[in-house]
C-alpha positions in Angstrom: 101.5 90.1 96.4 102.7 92.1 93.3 100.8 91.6 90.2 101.6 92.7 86.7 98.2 93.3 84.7 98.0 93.0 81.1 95.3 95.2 79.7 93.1 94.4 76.3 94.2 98.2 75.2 97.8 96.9 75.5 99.0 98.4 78.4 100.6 97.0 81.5 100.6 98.0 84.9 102.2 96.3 88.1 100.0 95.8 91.1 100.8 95.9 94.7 98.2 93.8 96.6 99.5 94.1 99.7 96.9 96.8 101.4 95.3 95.8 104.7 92.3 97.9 103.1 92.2 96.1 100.2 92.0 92.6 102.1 89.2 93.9 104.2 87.5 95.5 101.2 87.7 91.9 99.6 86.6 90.3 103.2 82.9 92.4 103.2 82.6 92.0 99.6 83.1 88.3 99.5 83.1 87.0 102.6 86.3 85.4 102.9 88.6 86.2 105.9 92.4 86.8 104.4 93.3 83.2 105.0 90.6 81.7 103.0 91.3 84.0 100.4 94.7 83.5 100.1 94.0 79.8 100.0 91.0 79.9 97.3 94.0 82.4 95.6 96.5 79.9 95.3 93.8 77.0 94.3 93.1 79.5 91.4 89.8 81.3 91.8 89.8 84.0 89.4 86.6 85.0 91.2 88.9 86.4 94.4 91.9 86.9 92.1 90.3 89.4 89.8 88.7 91.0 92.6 91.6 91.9 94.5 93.7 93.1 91.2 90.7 95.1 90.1 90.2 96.2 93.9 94.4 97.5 93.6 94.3 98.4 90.3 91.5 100.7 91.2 93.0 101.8 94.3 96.5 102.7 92.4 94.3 104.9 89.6 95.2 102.6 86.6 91.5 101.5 85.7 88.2 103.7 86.4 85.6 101.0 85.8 83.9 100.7 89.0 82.6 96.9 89.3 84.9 93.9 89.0 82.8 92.2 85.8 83.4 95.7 83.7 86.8 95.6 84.5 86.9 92.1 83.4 84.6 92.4 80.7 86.5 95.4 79.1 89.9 96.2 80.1 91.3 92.7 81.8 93.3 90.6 79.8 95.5 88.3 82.2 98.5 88.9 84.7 101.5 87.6 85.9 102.5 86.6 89.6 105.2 89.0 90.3 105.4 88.2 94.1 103.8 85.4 95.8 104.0 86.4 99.3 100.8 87.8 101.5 101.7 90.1 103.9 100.9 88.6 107.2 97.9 90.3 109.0 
Protein backbone atom coordinates (compact mmCIF):
# COMPACT_ATOMS: atom_id res chain seq x y z
CA UNK A 1 0.00 0.00 0.00
CA UNK A 2 1.35 3.50 -1.07
CA UNK A 3 0.11 6.44 0.73
CA UNK A 4 0.55 10.10 0.05
CA UNK A 5 0.36 12.12 3.39
CA UNK A 6 -0.64 15.58 3.50
CA UNK A 7 0.87 17.43 6.38
CA UNK A 8 -0.74 20.59 8.38
CA UNK A 9 2.80 22.46 7.70
CA UNK A 10 1.87 21.92 3.97
CA UNK A 11 4.12 19.43 2.96
CA UNK A 12 3.51 16.06 1.29
CA UNK A 13 5.20 12.90 1.44
CA UNK A 14 4.41 9.46 -0.29
CA UNK A 15 4.28 6.37 1.95
CA UNK A 16 5.20 2.91 1.24
CA UNK A 17 3.32 0.65 3.70
CA UNK A 18 4.42 -2.37 2.45
CA UNK A 19 7.09 -3.47 5.27
CA UNK A 20 6.73 -6.85 6.84
CA UNK A 21 8.13 -4.90 10.01
CA UNK A 22 5.74 -2.39 9.92
CA UNK A 23 2.72 -5.02 9.79
CA UNK A 24 4.17 -6.81 12.77
CA UNK A 25 4.94 -3.49 14.57
CA UNK A 26 1.13 -2.70 13.96
CA UNK A 27 0.22 -6.59 15.05
CA UNK A 28 1.97 -6.13 18.85
CA UNK A 29 0.79 -2.67 19.05
CA UNK A 30 -2.83 -3.43 18.27
CA UNK A 31 -3.39 -6.65 18.20
CA UNK A 32 -4.66 -7.35 14.83
CA UNK A 33 -3.06 -10.05 12.70
CA UNK A 34 -2.39 -8.47 8.95
CA UNK A 35 -5.72 -9.81 7.73
CA UNK A 36 -7.85 -8.17 10.24
CA UNK A 37 -6.07 -5.15 9.67
CA UNK A 38 -6.27 -5.01 6.25
CA UNK A 39 -9.99 -5.68 6.65
CA UNK A 40 -10.72 -3.03 9.55
CA UNK A 41 -8.34 -0.74 6.83
CA UNK A 42 -10.59 -1.06 4.06
CA UNK A 43 -13.89 -0.66 6.53
CA UNK A 44 -12.13 2.75 7.34
CA UNK A 45 -10.57 2.67 10.78
CA UNK A 46 -8.46 5.60 11.05
CA UNK A 47 -7.41 4.02 14.31
CA UNK A 48 -5.23 1.19 12.19
CA UNK A 49 -4.92 3.53 9.26
CA UNK A 50 -3.10 6.33 11.03
CA UNK A 51 -1.07 3.96 12.81
CA UNK A 52 0.42 2.31 10.00
CA UNK A 53 1.07 5.70 7.96
CA UNK A 54 2.60 7.23 11.18
CA UNK A 55 4.38 3.76 11.74
CA UNK A 56 5.92 4.27 7.67
CA UNK A 57 6.14 7.78 7.83
CA UNK A 58 8.35 7.29 10.86
CA UNK A 59 10.21 4.51 9.53
CA UNK A 60 10.99 6.62 6.11
CA UNK A 61 12.29 9.77 8.44
CA UNK A 62 9.53 12.19 7.21
CA UNK A 63 7.99 12.86 10.86
CA UNK A 64 9.97 12.66 14.35
CA UNK A 65 6.92 12.71 16.61
CA UNK A 66 7.19 9.49 18.38
CA UNK A 67 3.44 8.35 19.33
CA UNK A 68 0.66 8.10 16.78
CA UNK A 69 -1.86 10.86 18.68
CA UNK A 70 1.11 13.57 18.36
CA UNK A 71 1.53 12.86 14.99
CA UNK A 72 -2.07 13.13 14.52
CA UNK A 73 -2.60 15.89 16.74
CA UNK A 74 0.13 18.01 15.09
CA UNK A 75 1.46 17.20 11.85
CA UNK A 76 -1.47 14.81 10.21
CA UNK A 77 -3.74 16.38 7.93
CA UNK A 78 -5.25 13.50 5.55
CA UNK A 79 -3.88 11.28 2.73
CA UNK A 80 -4.60 9.79 -0.42
CA UNK A 81 -4.73 5.94 -1.41
CA UNK A 82 -2.01 5.80 -3.84
CA UNK A 83 -1.99 1.93 -4.02
CA UNK A 84 -4.44 -0.36 -2.72
CA UNK A 85 -2.80 -3.58 -2.75
CA UNK A 86 -1.30 -5.43 0.63
CA UNK A 87 1.55 -7.26 -0.01
CA UNK A 88 0.69 -10.86 0.66
CA UNK A 89 2.48 -12.22 3.87
Amino acid sequence: MQFEVRTKQGNKYIVNAESTWLWIELERDLGYTFNQAVKLIEEGSLDVLTALLHKAAKAQGHTKLGTQQLWVDVEFEGFEWVEESPKDS
